[in-house]
ZADO-1210 file (C-alpha; in nm, 4 decimals, padded with zeros to 6 digits):
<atoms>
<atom x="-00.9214" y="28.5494" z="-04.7552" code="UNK" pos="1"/>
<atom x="-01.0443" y="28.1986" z="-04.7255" code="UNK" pos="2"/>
<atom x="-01.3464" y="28.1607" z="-04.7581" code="UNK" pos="3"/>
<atom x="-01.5147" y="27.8288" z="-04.8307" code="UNK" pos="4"/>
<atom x="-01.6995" y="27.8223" z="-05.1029" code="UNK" pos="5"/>
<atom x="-02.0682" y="27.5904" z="-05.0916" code="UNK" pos="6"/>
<atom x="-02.0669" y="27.2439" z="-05.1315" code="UNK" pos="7"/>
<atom x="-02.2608" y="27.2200" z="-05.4195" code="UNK" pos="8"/>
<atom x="-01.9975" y="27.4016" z="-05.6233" code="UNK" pos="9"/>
<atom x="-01.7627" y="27.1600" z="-05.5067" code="UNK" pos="10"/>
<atom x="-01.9928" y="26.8776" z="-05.6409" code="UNK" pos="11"/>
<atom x="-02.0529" y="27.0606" z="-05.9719" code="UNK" pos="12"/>
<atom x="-01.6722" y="27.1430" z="-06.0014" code="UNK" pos="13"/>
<atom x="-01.5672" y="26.7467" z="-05.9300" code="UNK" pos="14"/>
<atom x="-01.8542" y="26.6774" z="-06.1986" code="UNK" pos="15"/>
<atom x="-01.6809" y="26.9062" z="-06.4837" code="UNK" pos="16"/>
<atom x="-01.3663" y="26.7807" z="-06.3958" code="UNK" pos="17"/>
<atom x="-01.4548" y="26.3857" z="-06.4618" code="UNK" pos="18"/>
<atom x="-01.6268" y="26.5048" z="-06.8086" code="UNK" pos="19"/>
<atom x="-01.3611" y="26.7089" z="-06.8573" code="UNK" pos="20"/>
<atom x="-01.1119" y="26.3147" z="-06.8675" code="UNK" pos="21"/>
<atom x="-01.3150" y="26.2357" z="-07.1271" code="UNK" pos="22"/>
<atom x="-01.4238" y="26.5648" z="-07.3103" code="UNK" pos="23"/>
<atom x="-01.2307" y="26.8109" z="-07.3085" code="UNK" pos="24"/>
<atom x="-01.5040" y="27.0310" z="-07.4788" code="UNK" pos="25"/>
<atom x="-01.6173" y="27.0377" z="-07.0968" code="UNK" pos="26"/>
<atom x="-01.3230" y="27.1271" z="-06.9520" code="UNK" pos="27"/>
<atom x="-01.3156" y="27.5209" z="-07.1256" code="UNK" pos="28"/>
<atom x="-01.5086" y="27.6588" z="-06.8699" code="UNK" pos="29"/>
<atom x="-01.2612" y="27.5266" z="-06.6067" code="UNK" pos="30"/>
<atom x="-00.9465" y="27.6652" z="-06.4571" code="UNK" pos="31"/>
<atom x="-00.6859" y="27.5515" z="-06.1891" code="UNK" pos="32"/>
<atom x="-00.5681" y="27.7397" z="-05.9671" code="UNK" pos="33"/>
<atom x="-00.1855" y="27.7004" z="-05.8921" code="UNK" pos="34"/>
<atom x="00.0988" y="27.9006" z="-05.6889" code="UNK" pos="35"/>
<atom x="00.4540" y="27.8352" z="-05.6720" code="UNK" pos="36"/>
<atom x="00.7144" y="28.0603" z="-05.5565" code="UNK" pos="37"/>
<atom x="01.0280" y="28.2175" z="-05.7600" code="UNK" pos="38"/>
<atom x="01.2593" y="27.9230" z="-05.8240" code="UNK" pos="39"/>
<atom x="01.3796" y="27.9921" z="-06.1272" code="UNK" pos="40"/>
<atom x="01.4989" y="27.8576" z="-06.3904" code="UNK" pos="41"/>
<atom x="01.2237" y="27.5876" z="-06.2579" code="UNK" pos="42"/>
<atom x="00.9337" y="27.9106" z="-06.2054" code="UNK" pos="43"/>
<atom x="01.0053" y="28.2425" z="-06.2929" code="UNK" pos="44"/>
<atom x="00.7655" y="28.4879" z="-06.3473" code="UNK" pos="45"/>
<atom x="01.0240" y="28.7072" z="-06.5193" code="UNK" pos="46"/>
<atom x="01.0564" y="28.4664" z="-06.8319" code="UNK" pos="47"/>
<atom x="00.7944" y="28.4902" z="-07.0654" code="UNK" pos="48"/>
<atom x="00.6893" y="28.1360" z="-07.0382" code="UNK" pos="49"/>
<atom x="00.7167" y="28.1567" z="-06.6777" code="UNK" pos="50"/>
<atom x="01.0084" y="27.8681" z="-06.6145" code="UNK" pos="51"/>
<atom x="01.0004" y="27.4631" z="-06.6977" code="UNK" pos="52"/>
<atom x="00.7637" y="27.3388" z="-06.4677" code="UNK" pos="53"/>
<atom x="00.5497" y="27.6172" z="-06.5340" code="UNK" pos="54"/>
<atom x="00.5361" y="27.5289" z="-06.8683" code="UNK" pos="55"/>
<atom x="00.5184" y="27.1705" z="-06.8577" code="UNK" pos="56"/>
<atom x="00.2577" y="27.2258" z="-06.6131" code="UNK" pos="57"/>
<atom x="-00.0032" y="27.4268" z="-06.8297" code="UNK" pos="58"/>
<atom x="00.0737" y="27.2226" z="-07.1342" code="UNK" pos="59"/>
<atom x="00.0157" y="26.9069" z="-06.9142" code="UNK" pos="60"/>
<atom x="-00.3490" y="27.0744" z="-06.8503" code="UNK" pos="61"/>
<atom x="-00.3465" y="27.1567" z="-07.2166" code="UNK" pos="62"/>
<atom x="-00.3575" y="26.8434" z="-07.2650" code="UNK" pos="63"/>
<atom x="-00.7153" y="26.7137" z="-07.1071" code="UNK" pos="64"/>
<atom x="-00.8641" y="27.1140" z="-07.2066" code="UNK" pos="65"/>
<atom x="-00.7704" y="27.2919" z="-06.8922" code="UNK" pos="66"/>
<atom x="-00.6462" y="27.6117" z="-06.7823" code="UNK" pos="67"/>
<atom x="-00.4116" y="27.7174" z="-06.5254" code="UNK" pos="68"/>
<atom x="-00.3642" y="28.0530" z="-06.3329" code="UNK" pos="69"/>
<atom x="-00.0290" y="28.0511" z="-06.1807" code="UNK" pos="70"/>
<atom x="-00.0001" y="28.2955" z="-05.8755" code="UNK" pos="71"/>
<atom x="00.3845" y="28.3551" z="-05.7117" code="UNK" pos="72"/>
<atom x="00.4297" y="28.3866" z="-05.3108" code="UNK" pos="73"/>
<atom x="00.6369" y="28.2903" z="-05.0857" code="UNK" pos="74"/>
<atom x="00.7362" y="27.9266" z="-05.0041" code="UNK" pos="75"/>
<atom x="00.5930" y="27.9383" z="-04.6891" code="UNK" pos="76"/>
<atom x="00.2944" y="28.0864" z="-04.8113" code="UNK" pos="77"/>
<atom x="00.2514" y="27.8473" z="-05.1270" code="UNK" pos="78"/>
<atom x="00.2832" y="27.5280" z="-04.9266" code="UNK" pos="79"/>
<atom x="00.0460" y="27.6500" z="-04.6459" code="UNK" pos="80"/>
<atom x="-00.2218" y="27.7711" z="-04.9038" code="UNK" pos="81"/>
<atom x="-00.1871" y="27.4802" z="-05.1005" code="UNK" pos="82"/>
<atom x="-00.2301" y="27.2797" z="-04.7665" code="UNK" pos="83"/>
<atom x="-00.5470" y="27.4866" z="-04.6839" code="UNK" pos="84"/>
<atom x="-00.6848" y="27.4057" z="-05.0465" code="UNK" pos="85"/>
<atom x="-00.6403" y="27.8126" z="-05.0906" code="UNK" pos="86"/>
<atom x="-00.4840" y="27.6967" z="-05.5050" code="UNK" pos="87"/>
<atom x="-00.5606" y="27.3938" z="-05.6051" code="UNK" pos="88"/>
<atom x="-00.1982" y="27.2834" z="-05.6678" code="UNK" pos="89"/>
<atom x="00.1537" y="27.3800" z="-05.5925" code="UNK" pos="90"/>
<atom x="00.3857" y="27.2947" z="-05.9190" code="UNK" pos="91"/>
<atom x="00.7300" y="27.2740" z="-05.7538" code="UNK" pos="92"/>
<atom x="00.7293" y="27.0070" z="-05.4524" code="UNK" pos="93"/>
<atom x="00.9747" y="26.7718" z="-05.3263" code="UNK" pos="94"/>
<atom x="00.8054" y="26.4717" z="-05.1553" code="UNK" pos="95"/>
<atom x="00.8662" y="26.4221" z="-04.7999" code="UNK" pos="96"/>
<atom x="00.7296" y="26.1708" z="-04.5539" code="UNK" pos="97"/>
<atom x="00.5161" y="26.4915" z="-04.3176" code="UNK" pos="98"/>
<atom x="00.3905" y="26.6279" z="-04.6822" code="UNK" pos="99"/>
<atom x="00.2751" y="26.2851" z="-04.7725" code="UNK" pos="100"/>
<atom x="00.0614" y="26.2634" z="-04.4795" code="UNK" pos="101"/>
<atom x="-00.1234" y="26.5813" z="-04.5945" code="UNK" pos="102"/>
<atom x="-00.0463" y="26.6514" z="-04.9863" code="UNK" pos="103"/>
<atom x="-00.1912" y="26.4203" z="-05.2781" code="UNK" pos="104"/>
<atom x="00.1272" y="26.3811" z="-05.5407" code="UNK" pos="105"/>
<atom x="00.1506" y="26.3361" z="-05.8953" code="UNK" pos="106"/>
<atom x="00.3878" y="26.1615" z="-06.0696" code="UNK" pos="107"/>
<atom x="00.7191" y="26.2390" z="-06.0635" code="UNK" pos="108"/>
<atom x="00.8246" y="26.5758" z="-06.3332" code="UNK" pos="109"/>
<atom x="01.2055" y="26.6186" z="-06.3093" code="UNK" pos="110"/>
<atom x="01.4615" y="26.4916" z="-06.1088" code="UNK" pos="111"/>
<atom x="01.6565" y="26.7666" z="-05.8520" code="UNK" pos="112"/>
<atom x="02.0035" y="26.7441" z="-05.7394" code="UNK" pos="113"/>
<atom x="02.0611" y="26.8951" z="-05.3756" code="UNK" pos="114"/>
<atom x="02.4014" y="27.0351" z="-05.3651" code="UNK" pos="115"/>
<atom x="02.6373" y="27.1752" z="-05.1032" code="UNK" pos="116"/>
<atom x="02.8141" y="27.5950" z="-05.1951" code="UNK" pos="117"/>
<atom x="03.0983" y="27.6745" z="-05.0210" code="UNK" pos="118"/>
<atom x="03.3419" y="28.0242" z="-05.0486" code="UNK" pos="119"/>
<atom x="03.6267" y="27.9272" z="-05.3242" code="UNK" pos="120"/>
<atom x="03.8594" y="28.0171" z="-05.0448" code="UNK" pos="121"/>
<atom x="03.7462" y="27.7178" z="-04.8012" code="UNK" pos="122"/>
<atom x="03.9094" y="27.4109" z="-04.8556" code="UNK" pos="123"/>
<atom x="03.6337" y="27.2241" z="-04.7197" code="UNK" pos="124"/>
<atom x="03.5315" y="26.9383" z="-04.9200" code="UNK" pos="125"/>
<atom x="03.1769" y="26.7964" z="-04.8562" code="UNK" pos="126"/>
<atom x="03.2025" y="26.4119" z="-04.8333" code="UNK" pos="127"/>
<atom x="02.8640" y="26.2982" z="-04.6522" code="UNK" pos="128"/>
<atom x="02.7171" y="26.4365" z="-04.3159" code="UNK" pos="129"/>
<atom x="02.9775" y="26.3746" z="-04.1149" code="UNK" pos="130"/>
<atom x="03.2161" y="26.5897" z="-04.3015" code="UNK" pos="131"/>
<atom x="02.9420" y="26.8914" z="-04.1246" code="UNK" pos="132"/>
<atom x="03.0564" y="26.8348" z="-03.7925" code="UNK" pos="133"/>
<atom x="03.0677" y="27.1733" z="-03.6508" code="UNK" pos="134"/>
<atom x="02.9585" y="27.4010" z="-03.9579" code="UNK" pos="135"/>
<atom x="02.7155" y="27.6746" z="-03.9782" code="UNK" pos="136"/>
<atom x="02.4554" y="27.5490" z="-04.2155" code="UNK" pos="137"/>
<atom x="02.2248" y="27.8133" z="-04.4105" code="UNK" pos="138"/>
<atom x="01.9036" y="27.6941" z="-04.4478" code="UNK" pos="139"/>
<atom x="01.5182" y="27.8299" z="-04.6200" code="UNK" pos="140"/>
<atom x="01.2640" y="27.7930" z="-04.3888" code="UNK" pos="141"/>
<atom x="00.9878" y="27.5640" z="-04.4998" code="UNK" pos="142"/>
<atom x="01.2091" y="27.3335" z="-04.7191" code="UNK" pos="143"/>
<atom x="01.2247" y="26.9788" z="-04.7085" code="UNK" pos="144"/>
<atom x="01.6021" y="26.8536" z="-04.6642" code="UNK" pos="145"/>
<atom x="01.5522" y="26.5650" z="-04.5310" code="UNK" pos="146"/>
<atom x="01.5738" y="26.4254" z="-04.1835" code="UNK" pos="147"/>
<atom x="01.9689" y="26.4394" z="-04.2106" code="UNK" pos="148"/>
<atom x="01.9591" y="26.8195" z="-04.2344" code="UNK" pos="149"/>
<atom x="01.6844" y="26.9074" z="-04.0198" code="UNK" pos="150"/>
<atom x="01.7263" y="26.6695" z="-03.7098" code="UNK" pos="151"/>
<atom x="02.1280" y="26.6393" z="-03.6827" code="UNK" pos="152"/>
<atom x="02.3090" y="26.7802" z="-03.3611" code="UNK" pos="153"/>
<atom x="02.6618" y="26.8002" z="-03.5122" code="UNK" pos="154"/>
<atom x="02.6072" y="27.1355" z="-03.6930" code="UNK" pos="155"/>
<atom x="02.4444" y="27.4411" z="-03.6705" code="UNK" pos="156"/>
<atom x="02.1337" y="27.5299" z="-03.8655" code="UNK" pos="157"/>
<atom x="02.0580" y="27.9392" z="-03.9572" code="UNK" pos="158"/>
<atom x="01.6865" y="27.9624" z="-04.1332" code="UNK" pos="159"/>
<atom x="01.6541" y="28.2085" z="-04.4027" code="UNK" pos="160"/>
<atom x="01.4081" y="28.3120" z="-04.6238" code="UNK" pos="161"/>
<atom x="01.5275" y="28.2625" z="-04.9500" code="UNK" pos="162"/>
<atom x="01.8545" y="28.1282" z="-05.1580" code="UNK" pos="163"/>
<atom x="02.0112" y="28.5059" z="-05.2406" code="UNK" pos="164"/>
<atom x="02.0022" y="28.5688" z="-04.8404" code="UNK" pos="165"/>
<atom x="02.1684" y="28.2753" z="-04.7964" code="UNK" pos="166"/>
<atom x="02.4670" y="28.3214" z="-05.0668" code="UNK" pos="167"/>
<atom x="02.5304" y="28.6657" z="-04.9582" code="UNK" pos="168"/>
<atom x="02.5558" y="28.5598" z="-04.5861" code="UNK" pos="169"/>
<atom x="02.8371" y="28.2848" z="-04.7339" code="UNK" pos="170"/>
<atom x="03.0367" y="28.4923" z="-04.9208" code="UNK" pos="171"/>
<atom x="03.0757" y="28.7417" z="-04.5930" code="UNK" pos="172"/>
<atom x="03.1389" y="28.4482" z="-04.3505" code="UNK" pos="173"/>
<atom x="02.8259" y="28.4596" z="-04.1675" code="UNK" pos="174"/>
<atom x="02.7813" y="28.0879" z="-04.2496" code="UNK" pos="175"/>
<atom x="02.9957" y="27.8263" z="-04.3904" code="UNK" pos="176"/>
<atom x="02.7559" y="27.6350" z="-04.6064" code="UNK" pos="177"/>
<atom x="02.4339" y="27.6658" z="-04.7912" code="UNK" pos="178"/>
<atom x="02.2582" y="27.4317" z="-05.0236" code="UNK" pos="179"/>
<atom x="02.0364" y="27.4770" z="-05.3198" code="UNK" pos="180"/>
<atom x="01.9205" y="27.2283" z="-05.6479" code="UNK" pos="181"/>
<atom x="02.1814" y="27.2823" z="-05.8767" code="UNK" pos="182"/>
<atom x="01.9894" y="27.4385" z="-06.1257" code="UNK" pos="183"/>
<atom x="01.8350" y="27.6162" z="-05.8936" code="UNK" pos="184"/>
<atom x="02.1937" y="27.7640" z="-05.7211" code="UNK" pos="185"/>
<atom x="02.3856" y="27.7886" z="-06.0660" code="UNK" pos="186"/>
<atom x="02.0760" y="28.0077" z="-06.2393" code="UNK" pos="187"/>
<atom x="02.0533" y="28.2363" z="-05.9129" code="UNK" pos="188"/>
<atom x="02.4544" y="28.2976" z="-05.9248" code="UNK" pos="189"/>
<atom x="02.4670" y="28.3698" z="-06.3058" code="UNK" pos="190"/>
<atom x="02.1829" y="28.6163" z="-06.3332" code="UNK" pos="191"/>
<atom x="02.0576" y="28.7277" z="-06.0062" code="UNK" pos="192"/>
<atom x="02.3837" y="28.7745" z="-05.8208" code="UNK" pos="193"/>
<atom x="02.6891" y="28.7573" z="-06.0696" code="UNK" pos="194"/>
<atom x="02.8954" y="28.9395" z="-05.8157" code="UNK" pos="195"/>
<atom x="02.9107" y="28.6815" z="-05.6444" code="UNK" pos="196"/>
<atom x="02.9678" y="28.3990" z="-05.8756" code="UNK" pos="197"/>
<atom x="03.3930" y="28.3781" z="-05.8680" code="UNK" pos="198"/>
<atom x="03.2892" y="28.3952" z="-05.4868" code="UNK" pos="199"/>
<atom x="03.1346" y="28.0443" z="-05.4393" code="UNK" pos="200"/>
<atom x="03.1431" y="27.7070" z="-05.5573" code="UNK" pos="201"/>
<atom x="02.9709" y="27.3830" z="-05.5324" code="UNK" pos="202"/>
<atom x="03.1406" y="27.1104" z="-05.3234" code="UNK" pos="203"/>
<atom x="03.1086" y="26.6995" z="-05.3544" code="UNK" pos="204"/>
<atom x="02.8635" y="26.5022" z="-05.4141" code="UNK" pos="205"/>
<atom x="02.4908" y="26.5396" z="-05.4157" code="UNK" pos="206"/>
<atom x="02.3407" y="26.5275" z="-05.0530" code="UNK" pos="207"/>
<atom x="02.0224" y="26.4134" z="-05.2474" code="UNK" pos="208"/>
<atom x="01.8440" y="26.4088" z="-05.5709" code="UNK" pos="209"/>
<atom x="01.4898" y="26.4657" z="-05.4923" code="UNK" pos="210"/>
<atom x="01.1923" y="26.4006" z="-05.7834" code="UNK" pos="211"/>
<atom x="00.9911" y="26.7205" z="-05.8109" code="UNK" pos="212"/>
<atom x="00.6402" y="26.7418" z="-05.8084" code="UNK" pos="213"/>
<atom x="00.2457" y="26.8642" z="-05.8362" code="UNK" pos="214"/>
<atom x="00.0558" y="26.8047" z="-05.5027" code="UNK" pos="215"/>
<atom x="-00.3163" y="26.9037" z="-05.4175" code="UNK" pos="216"/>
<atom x="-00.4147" y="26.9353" z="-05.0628" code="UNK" pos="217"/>
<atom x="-00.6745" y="26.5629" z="-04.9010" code="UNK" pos="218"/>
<atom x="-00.8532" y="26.8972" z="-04.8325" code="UNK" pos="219"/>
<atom x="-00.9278" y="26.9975" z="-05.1791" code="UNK" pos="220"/>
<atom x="-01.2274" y="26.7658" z="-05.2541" code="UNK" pos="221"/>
<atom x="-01.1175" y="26.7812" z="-05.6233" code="UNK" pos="222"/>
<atom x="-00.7404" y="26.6260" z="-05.5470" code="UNK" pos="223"/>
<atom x="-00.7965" y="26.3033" z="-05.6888" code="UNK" pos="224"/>
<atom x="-00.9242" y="26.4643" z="-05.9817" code="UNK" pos="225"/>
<atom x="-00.6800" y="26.7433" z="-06.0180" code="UNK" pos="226"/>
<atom x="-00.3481" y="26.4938" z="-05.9639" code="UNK" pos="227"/>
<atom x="-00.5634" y="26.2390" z="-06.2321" code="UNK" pos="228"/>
<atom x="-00.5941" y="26.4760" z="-06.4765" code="UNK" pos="229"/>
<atom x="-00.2153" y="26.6071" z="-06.4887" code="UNK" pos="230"/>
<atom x="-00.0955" y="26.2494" z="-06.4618" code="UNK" pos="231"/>
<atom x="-00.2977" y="26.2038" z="-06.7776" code="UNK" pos="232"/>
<atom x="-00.1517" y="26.5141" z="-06.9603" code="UNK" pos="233"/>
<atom x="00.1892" y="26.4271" z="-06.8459" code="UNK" pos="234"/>
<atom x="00.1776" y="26.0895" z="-06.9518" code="UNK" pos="235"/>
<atom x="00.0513" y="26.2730" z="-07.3331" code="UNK" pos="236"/>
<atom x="00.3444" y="26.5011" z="-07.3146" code="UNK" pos="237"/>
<atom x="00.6132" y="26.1891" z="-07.2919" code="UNK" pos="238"/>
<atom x="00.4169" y="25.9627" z="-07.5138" code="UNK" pos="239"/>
<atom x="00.3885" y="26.2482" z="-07.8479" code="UNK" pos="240"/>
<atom x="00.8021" y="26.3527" z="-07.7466" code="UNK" pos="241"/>
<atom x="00.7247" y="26.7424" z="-07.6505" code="UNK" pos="242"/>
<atom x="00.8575" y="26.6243" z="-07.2836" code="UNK" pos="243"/>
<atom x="01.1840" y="26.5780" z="-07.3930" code="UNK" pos="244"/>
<atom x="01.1786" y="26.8447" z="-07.6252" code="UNK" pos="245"/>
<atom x="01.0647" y="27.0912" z="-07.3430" code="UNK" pos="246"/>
<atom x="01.3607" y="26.9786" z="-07.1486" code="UNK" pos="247"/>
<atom x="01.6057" y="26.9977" z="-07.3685" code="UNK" pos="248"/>
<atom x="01.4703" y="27.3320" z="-07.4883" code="UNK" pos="249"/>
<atom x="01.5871" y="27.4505" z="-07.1372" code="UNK" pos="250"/>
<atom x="01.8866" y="27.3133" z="-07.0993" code="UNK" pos="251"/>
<atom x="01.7674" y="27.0303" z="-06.8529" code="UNK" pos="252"/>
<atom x="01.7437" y="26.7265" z="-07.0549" code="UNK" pos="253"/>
<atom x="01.9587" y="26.5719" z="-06.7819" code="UNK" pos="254"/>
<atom x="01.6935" y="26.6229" z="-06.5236" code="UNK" pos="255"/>
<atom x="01.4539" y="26.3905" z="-06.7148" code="UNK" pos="256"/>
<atom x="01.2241" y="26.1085" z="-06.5651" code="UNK" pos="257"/>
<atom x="01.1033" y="25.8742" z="-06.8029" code="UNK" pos="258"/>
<atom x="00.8861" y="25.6076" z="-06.4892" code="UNK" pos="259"/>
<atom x="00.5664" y="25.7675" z="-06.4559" code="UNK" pos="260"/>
<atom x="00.4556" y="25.6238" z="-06.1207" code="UNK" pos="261"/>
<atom x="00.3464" y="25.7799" z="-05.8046" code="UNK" pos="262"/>
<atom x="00.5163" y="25.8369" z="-05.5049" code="UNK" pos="263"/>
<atom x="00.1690" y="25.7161" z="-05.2425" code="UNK" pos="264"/>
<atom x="-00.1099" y="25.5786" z="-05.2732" code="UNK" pos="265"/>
<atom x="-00.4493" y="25.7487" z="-05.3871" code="UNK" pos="266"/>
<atom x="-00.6288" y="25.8245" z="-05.1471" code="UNK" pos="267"/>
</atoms>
């Protein structure tokens, strides 16, 4: 349900929050409220820790004496509550230029390669959008590819609703591509659907590599606080080392992003 809460809890929230930048004593009481979807090894909520970004995410909050409850939906779901200031924040965001119109970002967490999976048996060799001229492209609804994906004529485009669909419908021929992060696509085919790892494979280069992000609706009144506060937990996490160390505890120390600047404005 969502319901809108008074505004004078919105006041008194705001309020905690800016004591809580320079007290954390304050900032007990508080809690964020954040939703991602599976995307694992990125958010999991079968791993103890619940994934990277999890992780860095509460630790980030840690930092300036906050809390976070992490809730798991859809993609769909996650973006659109996030959007109607349902959660406060949404850990797992690529920036795009529609999502920057609506979504306050953070700075930058890890860096996400976009990559192309084929059937081993294709010869097909991605080499830029061109090389998709007539191909049947799987895609996840809600995902931001990019204008080249979503608004090109020379291939086709089949929506599903998550990456599993997707490699299952390549490795019976339904389509004749999919693409995933890399992380993302090589976790998923280890552990989630080793059947079908000798099955697939990753072809050329990347189509993008896309920062990932925290974003908090313009319709959350606390945004600029929420995004202020995990920049400044962030920036606490690369300046005492446990960044890198949290990275490289994962295996992703080649995702890293050591410029800690925003993608937008404030607003």
């Amino acid at each position: 349900m969502n319901q809108r809460c008074p505004q004078w809890r919105y006041y008194l929230f705001s309020l905690l929050l800016s004591l809580a930048m320079g007290s954390p004593a304050y900032a007990e009481v508080i809690s964020i409220k954040a939703v991602s979807d599976s995307w694992p090894p990125y958010t999991d909520p079968e791993h103890p820790q619940g994934g990277i970004l999890v992780e860095l995410v509460e630790t980030a909050f840690a930092r300036v004496g906050l809390e976070v409850e992490i809730e798991y939906v859809p993609w769909v779901r996650a973006l659109k509550g996030t959007e109607n200031a349902e959660y406060d924040i949404l850990i797992d965001a690529w920036w795009t230029p529609e999502r920057a119109r609506v979504f306050h970002y953070s700075y930058p967490m890890l860096a996400s390669g976009i990559r192309f999976i084929k059937r081993s048996s294709d010869e097909f060799d991605y080499q830029g959008i061109d090389s998709l001229h007539g191909k049947k492209l799987g895609t996840i609804r809600g995902y931001g590819y990019g204008s080249s994906i979503v608004q090109s004529e020379h291939f086709q485009r089949e929506e599903a609703t998550d990456l599993i669909t997707n490699l299952r419908k390549l490795a019976y021929g339904r389509i004749d591509l999919t693409l995933e992060d890399e992380a993302v696509a090589a976790y998923t085919l280890r552990r989630q659907t080793p059947e079908l790892r000798p099955l697939l494979s990753f072809t050329g280069p990347p189509l993008s590599v896309n920062s990932l992000y925290v974003i908090s609706s313009f319709q959350n009144p606390r945004h600029k606080e929420l995004i202020a506060l995990f920049n400044q937990g962030l920036s606490k996490m690369h300046a005492d080392g446990s960044y890198h160390s949290l990275l490289q505890r994962y295996q992703l120390g080649h995702t890293a992003i050591d410029h800690l600047q925003p993608e937008q404005d404030e607003r």
